[in-house]
N, C-alpha and C positions, 0 to 999 in steps of 0.2 A: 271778677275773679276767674274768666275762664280761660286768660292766657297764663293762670299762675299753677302753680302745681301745687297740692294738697295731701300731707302724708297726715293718717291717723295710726299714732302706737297706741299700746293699751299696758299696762303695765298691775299685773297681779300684787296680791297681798306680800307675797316672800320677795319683790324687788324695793317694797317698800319699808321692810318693818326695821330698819334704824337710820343712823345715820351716813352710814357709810354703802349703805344700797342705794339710798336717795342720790347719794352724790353720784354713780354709777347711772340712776338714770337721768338726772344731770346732765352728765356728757353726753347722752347719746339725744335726748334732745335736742339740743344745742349744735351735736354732730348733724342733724336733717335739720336744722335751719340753717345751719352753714353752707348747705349743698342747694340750699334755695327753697326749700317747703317751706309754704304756707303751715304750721304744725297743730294739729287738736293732740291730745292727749287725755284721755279713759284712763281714769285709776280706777284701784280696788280700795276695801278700809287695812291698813296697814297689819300686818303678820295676823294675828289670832283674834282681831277686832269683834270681828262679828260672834264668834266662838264664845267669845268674852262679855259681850253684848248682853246675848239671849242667856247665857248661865246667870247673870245678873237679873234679868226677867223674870227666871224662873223661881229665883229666892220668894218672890211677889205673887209671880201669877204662871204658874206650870201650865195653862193651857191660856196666857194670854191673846186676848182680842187682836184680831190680824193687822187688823186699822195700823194698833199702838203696835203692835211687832213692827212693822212699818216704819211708821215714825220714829219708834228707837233704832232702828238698824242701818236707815239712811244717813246718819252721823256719822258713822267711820268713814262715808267715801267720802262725807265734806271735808273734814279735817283731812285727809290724804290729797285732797285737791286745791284747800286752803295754803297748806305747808308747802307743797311743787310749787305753786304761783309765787309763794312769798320767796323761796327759795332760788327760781329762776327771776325773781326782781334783782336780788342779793349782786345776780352776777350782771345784772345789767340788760335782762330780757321781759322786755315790756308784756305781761299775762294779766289774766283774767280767770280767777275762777267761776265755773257757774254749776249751781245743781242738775240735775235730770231737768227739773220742768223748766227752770230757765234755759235750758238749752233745746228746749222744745220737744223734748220727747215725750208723746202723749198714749198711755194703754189703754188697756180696757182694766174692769175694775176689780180683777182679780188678783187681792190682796195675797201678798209674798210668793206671788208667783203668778204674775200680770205679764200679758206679753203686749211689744208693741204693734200699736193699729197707723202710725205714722211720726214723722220728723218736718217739723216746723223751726228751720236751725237757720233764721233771719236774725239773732244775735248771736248766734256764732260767727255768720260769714262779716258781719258788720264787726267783729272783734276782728277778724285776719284781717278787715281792709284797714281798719284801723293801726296795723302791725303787732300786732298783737299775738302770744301765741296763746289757744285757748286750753284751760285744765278744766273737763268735765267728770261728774260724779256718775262714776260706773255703778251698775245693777238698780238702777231706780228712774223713776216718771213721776208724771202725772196725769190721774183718770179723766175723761171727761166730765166726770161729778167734780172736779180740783181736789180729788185727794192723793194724798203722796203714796205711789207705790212702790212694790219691790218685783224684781223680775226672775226670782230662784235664783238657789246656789249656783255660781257662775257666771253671772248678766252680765256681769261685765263687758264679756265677749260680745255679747249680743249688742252692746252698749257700743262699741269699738266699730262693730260691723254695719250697722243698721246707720253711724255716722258717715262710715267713708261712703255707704249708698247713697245718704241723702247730698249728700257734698261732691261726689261725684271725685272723690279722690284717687289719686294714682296708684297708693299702693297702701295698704293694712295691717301693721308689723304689731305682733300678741306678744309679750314678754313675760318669760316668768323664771324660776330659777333651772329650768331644764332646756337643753340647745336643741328642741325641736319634738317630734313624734317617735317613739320608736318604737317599735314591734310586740313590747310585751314593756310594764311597769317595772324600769331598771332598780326599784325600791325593793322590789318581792323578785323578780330575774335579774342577777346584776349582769347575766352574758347578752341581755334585751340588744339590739340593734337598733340604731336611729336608719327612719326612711327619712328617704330628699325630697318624697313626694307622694302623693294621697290624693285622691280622688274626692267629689265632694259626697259621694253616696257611702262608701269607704270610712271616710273621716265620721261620719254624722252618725254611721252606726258604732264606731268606736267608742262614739264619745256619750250614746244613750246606754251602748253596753259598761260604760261603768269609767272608760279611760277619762280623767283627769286633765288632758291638757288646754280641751278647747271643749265651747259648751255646744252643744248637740245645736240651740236654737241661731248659734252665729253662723254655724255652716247652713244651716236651714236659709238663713239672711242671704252669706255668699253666693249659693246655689240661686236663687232668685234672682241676684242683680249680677252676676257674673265678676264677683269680688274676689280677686287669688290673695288668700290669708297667707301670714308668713309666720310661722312659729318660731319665736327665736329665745335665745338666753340672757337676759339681763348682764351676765359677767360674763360672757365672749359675745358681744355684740356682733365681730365679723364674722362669726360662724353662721352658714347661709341656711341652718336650720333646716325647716322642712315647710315645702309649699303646698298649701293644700288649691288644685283650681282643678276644671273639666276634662283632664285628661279623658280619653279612651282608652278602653281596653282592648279592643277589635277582639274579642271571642274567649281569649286565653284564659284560662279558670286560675285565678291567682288569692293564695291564701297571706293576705298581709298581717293581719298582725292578731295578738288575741288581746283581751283586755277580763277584767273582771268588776263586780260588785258585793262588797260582802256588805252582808247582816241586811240580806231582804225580807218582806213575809210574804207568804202564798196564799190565799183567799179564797175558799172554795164554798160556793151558795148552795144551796138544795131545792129542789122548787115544787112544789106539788105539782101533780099532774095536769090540773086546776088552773092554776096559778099562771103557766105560761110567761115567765120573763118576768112577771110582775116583782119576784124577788131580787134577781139580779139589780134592775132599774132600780129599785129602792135601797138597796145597799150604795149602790155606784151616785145616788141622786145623795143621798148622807153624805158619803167622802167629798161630796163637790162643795156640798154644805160648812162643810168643816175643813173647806180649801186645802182637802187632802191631792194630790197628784195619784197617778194608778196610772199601769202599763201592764201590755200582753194580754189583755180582756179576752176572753173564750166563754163562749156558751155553745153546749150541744148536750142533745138528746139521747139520752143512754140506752142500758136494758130496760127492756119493760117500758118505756114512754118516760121513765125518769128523766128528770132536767137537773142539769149542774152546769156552773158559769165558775169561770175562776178568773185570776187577774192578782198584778203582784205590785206589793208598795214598797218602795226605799225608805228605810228608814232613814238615812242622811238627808235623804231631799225633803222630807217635813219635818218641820222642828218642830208640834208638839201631838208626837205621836202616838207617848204614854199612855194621857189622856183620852188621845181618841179610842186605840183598844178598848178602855175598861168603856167607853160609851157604846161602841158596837157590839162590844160580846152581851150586852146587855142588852141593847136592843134588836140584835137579831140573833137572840141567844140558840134559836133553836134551826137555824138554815144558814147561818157560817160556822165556818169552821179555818180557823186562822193557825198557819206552820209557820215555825219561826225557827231560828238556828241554820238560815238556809242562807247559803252564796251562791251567785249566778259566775259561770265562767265563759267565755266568749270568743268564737272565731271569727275573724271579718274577711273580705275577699270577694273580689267581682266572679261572681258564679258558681260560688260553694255550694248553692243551692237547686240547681238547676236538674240535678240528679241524683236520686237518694244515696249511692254508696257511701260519699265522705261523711253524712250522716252517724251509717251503719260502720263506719272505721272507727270515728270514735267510741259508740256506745260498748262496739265490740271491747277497744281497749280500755275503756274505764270499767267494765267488768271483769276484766284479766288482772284489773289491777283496787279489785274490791271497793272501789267507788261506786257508789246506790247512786244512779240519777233518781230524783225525784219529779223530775218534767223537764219537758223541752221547748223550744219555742224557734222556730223559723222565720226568715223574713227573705229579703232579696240576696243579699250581702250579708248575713249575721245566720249564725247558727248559736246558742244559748241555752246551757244546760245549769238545773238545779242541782246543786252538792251542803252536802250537810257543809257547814261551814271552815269546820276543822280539818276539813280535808281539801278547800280550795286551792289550796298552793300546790300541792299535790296534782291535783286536775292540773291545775293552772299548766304547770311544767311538761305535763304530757299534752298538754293542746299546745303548748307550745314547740315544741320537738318534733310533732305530728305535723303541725305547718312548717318547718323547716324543711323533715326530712320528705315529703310529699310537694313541695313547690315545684 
């Protein structure tokens, strides 16, 4: 296979969900094996699958076993990868469907949100030589224990990325109903801008700050193996979308894009003086138990020797999070203390952070403009403020004007 060239697409839930999307990715399949790829293809479970899945769960089991979340949720990608295969036989193009672990993708054992520890994809390449093109089941594996797992909302990507690694492919095309990345969510800004190009430190905080289009852990993949993703649109396939690879910045402080998250909670511990961490870790060591995710962890020492640890959980990204509340507040009824009603808003850009003023610009204007932060949070690339939620759009619009009219 290594005079042949290897293209892997990926193709999301909204290029799938009828008929008349499937046939659109159809063509464009069919368009890269005409041009000579070797083709894998990464689906999603078709429009609202999954959505529709776990609401069916829950009729049964509100805080269903993660195993059996699993197991039920790995069903939409087959059937999405059953129907391409059978669909590209239809037109006369020799495929093969396979799952996660038939196609060798192996995690760890972190149910509904497993990440991968390798790709063993010797039935995949033995499908291309065979001419074949291959349809693989995006967002899922299998443990080293052989249990089926899932890899968080979005895997797909990860699924799509961690393929063209192991395969050593030319080029990595993500599709979904938007023509690429653009500067602010054109859903909530309809004046948003599409970029032509993103960095992979850039992209990867966009996408843990809350933006939708690509998942945090596929850039994390790219950024490792030197993979330039291609964001592109299922219905204008020739539109060159937006490339995410290593660009440099050489020094220049550039503010790209903002993104948000709504409906987070904020987690704040209390710790005897005593106690030293012991509470924090025991809170943090539950949610891992209860195969919750958590972001932005802080602990420090207050007035007095007092100790406080905080740390913040999406509510999108665990699905049975009802649940977990009523089990925390109960078991660390007396050293959490959980806010809710809160949305994160987010500025991304190579060097935003390097010196406090753009900090101190925004909080100055979101108090000129009666928006209460309720915390902040820094990184390299990302600056991330708490706003009651009803007012994120609001935030949103002035960090987004603020990045324009300061670039």
């Amino acid at each position: 296979m290594k005079d042949e060239k290897i293209i892997v697409l990926k193709f999301g839930g909204s290029s799938l969900k009828d008929s008349d999307c499937i046939k659109k990715v159809l063509d464009i399949i069919i368009s890269r094996i005409n041009c000579g790829y070797k083709t894998v293809v990464v689906v999603s479970a078709r429009g609202k699958t999954t959505e529709a899945l776990l609401k069916a769960a829950a009729e049964f089991a509100p805080n269903g076993n993660p195993r059996e979340v699993d197991m039920l949720l790995t069903t939409g990608e087959r059937a999405s990868a059953a129907i391409v295969a059978m669909a590209l036989e239809s037109r006369g193009i020799p495929s093969i469907s396979l799952t996660g672990s038939q196609a060798g993708i192996i995690t760890d054992d972190h149910h509904t949100n497993a990440r991968i520890i390798e790709i063993r994809p010797s039935r995949v390449l033995n499908s291309l030589s065979e001419g074949k093109t291959v349809i693989v089941c995006g967002f899922q594996g299998v443990s080293f224990k052989k249990e089926i797992t899932t890899l968080g909302r979005g895997g797909s990507d990860t699924t799509a990325v961690a393929l063209a690694a192991a395969l050593d492919a030319e080029r990595c095309e993500i599709f979904s109903d938007i023509d690429g990345v653009y500067n602010a969510d054109p859903a909530v800004l309809p004046y948003a801008e599409k970029l032509d190009s993103l960095t992979y430190p850039e992209m990867q905080e966009l996408s843990e700050a809350g933006a939708k289009v690509l998942h945090s852990r596929a850039v994390e993949f790219a950024k490792a193996h030197n993979i330039a993703i291609h964001c592109k649109s299922t219905f204008e396939p020739e539109n060159p979308g937006t490339v995410i690879q290593g660009f440099e910045n050489k020094g220049k402080i550039r503010k790209t894009a903002v993104a948000y998250e709504k409906n987070v909670l904020l987690f704040h511990t209390y710790e005897p003086e005593s106690e030293n961490l012991s509470t924090i870790a025991n809170v943090l060591s539950f949610c891992d138990e209860k195969n919750i995710a958590v972001k932005q962890i802080a602990f420090h020492r207050g007035y007095k020797n007092s100790m406080t640890g905080s740390f913040i959980i999406s509510k999108k990204e665990n699905y049975s999070i009802d649940s977990f509340l009523s089990e925390i507040k109960a078991k660390f009824s007396n050293s959490v203390e959980v806010f809710d009603n809160l949305s994160t808003v987010s500025i991304i850009g190579d060097g935003i952070t390097d010196k406090p003023d753009i900090l101190l610009e925004i909080t100055s204007l979101f108090r000129q403009n009666n928006i209460r932060i309720a915390g902040f949070h820094t990184s390299s690339f990302r600056i991330s403020l708490l706003v009651q939620t009803d007012l994120f759009e609001k935030a949103l619009n002035l960090l987004h004007n603020f990045s324009k009219e300061n670039n």
